[in-house]
N, C-alpha and C positions, 0 to 999 in steps of 0.2 A: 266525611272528608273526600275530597275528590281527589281525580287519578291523580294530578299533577302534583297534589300535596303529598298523597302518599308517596311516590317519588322522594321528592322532597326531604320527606322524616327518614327516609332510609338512605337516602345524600345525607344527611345532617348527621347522622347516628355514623358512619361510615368513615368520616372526618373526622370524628373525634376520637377515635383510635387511634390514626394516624399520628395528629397534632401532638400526642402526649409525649414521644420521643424527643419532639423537636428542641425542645426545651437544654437537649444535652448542649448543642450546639455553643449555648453561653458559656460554657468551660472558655473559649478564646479570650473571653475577655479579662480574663486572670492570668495569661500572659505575662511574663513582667519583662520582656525585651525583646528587640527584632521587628521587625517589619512584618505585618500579618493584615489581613483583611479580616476587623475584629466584626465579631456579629452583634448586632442589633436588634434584640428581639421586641416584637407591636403584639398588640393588638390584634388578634387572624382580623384579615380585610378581604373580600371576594374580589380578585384581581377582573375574572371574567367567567361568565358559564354562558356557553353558546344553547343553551332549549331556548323554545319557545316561551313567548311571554306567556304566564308575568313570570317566569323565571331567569330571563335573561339578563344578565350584566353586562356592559361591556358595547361595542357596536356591532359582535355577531350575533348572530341567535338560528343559525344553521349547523349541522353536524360536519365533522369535518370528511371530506369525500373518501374513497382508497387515493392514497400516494399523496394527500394533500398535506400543507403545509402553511400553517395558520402562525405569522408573526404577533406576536403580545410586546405592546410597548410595555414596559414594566415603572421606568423613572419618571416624576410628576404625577399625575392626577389620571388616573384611568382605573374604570370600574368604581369602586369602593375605596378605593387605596390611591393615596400620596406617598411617592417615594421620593427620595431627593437625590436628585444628579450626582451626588458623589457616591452614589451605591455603587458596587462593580460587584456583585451577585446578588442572589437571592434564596433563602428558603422556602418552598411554596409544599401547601399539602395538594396534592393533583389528583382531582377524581373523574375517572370514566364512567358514564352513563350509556345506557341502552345499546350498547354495542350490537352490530349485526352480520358480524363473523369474526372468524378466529383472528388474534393482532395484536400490535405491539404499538406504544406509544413513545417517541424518541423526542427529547427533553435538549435544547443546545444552546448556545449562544446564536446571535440570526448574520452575527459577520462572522460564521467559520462554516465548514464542507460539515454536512452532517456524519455524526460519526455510527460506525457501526457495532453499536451498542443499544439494547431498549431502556427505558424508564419505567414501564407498566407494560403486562402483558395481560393479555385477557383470551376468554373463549366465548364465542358468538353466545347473544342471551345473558350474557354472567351477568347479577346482582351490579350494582355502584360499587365500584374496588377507587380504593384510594392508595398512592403513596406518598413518603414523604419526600423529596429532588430539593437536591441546592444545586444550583445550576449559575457561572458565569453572563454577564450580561454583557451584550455587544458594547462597542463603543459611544453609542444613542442609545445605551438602556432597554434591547429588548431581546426576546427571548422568542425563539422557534419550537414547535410543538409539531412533529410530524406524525401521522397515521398510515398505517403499511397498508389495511386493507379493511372494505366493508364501512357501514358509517357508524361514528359515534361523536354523542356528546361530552365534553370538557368541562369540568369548571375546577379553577383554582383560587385557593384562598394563601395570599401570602402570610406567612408567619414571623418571617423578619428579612432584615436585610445586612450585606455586608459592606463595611467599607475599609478603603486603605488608613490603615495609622501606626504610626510609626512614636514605639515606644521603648526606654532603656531607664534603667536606673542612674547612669551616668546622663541622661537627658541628653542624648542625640539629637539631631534637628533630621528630618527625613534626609535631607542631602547630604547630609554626613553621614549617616546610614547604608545608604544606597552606595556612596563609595567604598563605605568600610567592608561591605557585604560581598560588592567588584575585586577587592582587595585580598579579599581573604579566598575567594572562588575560582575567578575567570582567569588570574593571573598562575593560579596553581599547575604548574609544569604539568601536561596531560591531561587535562580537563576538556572535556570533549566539545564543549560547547552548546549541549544540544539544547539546553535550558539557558535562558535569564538568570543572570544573579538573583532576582527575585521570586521567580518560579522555585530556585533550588531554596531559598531562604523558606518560604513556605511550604516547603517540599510537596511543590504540586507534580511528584511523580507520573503522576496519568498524564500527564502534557506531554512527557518526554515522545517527540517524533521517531525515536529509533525502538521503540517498545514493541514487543512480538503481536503480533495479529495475525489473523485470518482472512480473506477475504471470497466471496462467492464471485463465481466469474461465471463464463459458458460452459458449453461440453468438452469433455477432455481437453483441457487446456497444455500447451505443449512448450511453443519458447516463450521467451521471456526479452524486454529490453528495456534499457533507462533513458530518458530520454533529455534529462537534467532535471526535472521535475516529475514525472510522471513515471509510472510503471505499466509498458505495455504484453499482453498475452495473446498471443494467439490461438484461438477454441478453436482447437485440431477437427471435433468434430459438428460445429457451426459454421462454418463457414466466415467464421468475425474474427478480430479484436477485438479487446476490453481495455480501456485506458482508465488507468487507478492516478487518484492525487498520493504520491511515494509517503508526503507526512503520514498520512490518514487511512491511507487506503480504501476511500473515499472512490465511487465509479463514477467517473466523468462520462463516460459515454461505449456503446457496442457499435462497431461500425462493420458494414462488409469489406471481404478482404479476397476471397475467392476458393474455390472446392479443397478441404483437409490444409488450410494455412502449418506452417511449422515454422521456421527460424526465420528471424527477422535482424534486419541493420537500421540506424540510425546517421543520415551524411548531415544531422546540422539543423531541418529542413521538413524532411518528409522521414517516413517510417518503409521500409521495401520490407514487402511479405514475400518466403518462397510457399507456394504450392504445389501439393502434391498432385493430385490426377490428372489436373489440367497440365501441369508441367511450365507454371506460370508465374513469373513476377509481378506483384500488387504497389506502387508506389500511392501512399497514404500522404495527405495535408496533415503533419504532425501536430497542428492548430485543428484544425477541424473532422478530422478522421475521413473526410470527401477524398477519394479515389481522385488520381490525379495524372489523366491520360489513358491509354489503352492499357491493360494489363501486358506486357513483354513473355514473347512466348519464345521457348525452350524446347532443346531433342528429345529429353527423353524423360531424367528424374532428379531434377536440382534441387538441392541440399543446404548444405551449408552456404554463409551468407556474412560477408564484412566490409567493412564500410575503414580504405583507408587513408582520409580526409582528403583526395580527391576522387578517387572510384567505388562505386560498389563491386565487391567482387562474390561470382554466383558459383559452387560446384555444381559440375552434373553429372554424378555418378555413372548413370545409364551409356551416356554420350561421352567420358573420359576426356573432357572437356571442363575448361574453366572459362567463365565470360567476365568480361570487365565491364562493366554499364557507365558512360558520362553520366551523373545525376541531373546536369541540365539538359542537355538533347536524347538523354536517350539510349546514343549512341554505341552500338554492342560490339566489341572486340576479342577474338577467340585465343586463347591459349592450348595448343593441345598436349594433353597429358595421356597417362595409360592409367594403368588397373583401378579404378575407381575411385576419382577422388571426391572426397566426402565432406571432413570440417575445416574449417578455413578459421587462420587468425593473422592479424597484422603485427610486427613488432615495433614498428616504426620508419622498419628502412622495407623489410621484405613480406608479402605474404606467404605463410605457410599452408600449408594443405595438407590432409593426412590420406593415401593412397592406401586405403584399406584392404584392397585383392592382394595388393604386394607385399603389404608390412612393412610399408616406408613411408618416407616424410618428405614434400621435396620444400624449395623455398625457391620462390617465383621474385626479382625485382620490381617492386613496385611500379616504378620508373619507367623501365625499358621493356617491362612483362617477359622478360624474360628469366623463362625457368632454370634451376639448378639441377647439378646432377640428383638422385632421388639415395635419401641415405635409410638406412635398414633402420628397423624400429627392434630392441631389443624382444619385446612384446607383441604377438599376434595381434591381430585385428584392431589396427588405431582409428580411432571412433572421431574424438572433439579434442581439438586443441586451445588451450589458453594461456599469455604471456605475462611473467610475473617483472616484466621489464628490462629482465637482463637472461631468466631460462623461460623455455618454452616445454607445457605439460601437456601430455597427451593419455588419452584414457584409451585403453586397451580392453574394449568386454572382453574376448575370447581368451584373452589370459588374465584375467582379473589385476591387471597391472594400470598404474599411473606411472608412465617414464618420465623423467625431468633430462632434459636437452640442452649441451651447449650451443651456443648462437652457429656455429658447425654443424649442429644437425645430430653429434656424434652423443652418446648414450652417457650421461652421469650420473645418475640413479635411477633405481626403480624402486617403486611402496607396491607394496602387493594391497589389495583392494577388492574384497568377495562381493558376490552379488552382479555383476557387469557391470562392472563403470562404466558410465556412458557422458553426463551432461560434466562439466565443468568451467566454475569460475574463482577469479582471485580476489581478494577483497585488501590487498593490502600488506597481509602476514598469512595468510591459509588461503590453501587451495580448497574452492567445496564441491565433492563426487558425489553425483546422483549417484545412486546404484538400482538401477532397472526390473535385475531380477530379484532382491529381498527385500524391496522398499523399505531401504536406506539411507541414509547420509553420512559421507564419511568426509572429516576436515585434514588434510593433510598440512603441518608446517613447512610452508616454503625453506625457512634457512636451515634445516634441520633433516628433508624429506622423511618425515615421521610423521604416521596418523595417530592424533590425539583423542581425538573424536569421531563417536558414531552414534547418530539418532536414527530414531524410528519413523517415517513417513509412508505414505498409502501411493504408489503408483506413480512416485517421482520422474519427472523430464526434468526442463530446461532450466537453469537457473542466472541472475544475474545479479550484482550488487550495486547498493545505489548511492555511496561513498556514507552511507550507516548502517544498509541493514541488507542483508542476502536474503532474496526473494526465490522462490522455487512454485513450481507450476506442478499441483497433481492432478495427476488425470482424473479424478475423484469430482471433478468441478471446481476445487479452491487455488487457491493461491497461500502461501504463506512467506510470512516473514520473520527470519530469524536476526537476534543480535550476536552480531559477529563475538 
């Protein structure tokens, strides 16, 4: 027997461990009402196997590279297999060959952002490993098969396929279905929308866009912002951005940003980085992450950063100074202030500042840039402030305090808050407190000021929400995303 065959019998033997599970699948079709993508099971048919010939199916017969990403038409006539156009998934048994280093193989539909999850893992050398993937199929019927690293060969044999149909005892027509499913779902007072009536009829839970994930970004990643679709980070000790797709969490791209990036605004437009060494403003192409002008240089050690739908506005601690930026010329405007002001938040009419040497809060008109008298903070050392629309919160490390603030400035509650509060954002109904020193999370109810909630995180900063899901930056490398 030769090498290739031997191969071969051990792909062949390999597969059919797999294949024997697949079979459960058919439960679906004993259904007896609802709309479902009932399964279809065939004949296995070798969809494609990229070796060399004579082993090849298909029109590859190359390994697939590191990072590469190999589309498979799946519906009509390709490889060994006829599928027909009204599939919308498929069962496939997937097996790796000759791998040549450690790696993961990620299984998707080929019209979505690949998700950060594997299909098969492997270790360089390993034996033919097969599993068994049912997987979505694009809108043209095909399927992406990515490889993380090192080469390897592919081959899959489909085991069945899924289609839409719409079944009920009472004998629904699909479009009566489809309404009654609308009806019974989308119109239910609170219903959050993040699913299809269809999705939720099937309960394809893993779809849901607001579901908790992880994601890997750069070095110590610090603020955080939304940009209406995307989730951007700045990797405090890279010197970049990371832009995430907010559904998926999905990296669109690392861009430079300039020496220790930290807090960032959003006018609409472009994405403004503050830097730390350099003492510098970074204005980003929030389309293409391309640096956009000279970076805008600063006295001393600007900080905090907001954006209030006409200025950007910059702290600079060091220089007890506040800058206003036109986002179209450029154009820099000073406010001067005293004891160090640090986080910045807009309410609508004023922006706040939190003067952290003094333990006050002043509030600057947007308008006329002119400052207010500066009012006492019941709480040492006010750090980050954030506006729940009508009170303004302010986190206090040095007294483990989050103050809540009448639009006066003057003191209505305080939540006590262990650990240093530092980062905070609203989502809505809670307020969410990094806490710096016991890598923490604590959720405070706004109409209540009561903390309900405290989780566990590794080195928490900056946090922001994306109108589903509160995203938080640890310095560990990732990113997370919590459901509110």
């Amino acid at each position: 027997m030769s090498t290739t065959r031997a191969r071969w019998a051990a792909l062949g033997a390999a597969a059919a461990v797999a294949l024997g599970g697949g079979g459960l699948l058919t439960a679906d079709a004993g259904l007896d009402s609802g709309e479902r993508a009932v399964f279809v099971p065939i004949a296995p048919c070798r969809l494609f196997d990229t070796r060399p010939a004579p082993d090849t199916v298909g029109a590859r017969n190359t390994a697939l590279a590191p990072g590469d990403t190999f589309t498979a038409q799946v519906t009509g006539t390709n490889g060994n297999c006829t599928l027909p156009a009204g599939a919308v998934a498929v069962t496939m048994n997937v097996v790796v060959v000759s791998p040549t280093a450690d790696s993961f193989l990620t299984v998707f539909p080929a019209d979505v952002a690949r998700p950060l999850a594997s299909s098969l893992n492997w270790e360089a050398g390993q034996a033919p490993t097969p599993n068994a993937v049912t997987v979505e199929l694009s809108a043209t019927g095909a399927v992406n098969f990515y490889n993380l690293a090192g080469q390897v060969h592919v081959a899959v044999d489909v085991v069945g396929y899924h289609v839409d149909h719409t079944h009920d005892d009472r004998y629904y027509t699909k479009a009566q279905a489809d309404q009654r499913v609308a009806d019974a779902v989308d119109d239910r007072p609170g219903w959050p929308s993040r699913l299809t009536a269809a999705q939720v009829a099937r309960e394809q839970w893993w779809a849901d866009p607001a579901k908790p994930l992880t994601a890997q970004v750069g070095i110590s990643p610090y603020g955080m912002l939304f940009d209406g679709e995307h989730v951007w980070v700045s990797n405090n000790g890279a010197g970049t951005v990371t832009k995430l797709v907010a559904s998926t969490g999905a990296v669109v791209g690392t861009y430079p940003a300039g020496n220790l990036p930290g807090l960032m605004a959003f006018d609409g437009e472009h994405v403004w980085v503050v830097n730390g060494t350099p003492n510098t403003v970074t204005k980003l192409d929030a389309d293409t992450g391309a640096q956009v002008g000279s970076a805008l240089s600063f006295a001393t050690d600007p900080s905090g950063i907001v954006f209030d739908g006409d200025s950007i506005w910059v702290a600079d601690v060091g220089a007890n100074r506040i800058f206003d930026i036109d986002p179209t010329t450029n154009a820099v405007t000073e406010v001067a202030l005293t004891a160090a002001p640090n986080g910045l938040a807009f309410d609508g009419t004023h922006v706040w500042a939190t003067l952290t040497a003094a333990d006050q809060v002043v509030k600057i008109d947007a308008a006329t840039r002119v400052p207010g008298a500066p009012v006492v903070v019941a709480a040492a050392g006010p750090l980050q402030l954030a506006s729940d629309g009508q009170y303004m919160w302010v986190t206090s490390g040095a007294s483990n305090t989050v103050s809540k603030l009448a639009p006066n400035g003057s003191s209505v509650a305080g939540v006590a808050v262990a650990g240093n509060p530092s980062f905070i954002v609203y989502d809505g109904s809670y307020l969410w407190v990094s806490r710096t020193a016991d890598d923490r999370i604590t959720r405070i109810h706004a109409a209540t000021a009561t903390a309900v909630a405290s989780s566990i995180d590794t080195a928490p900063r900056d946090l922001v929400f994306d109108g589903r899901n509160v995203w938080l930056a640890s310095t560990t490398g990732i990113v997370h995303r919590f459901v509110p």
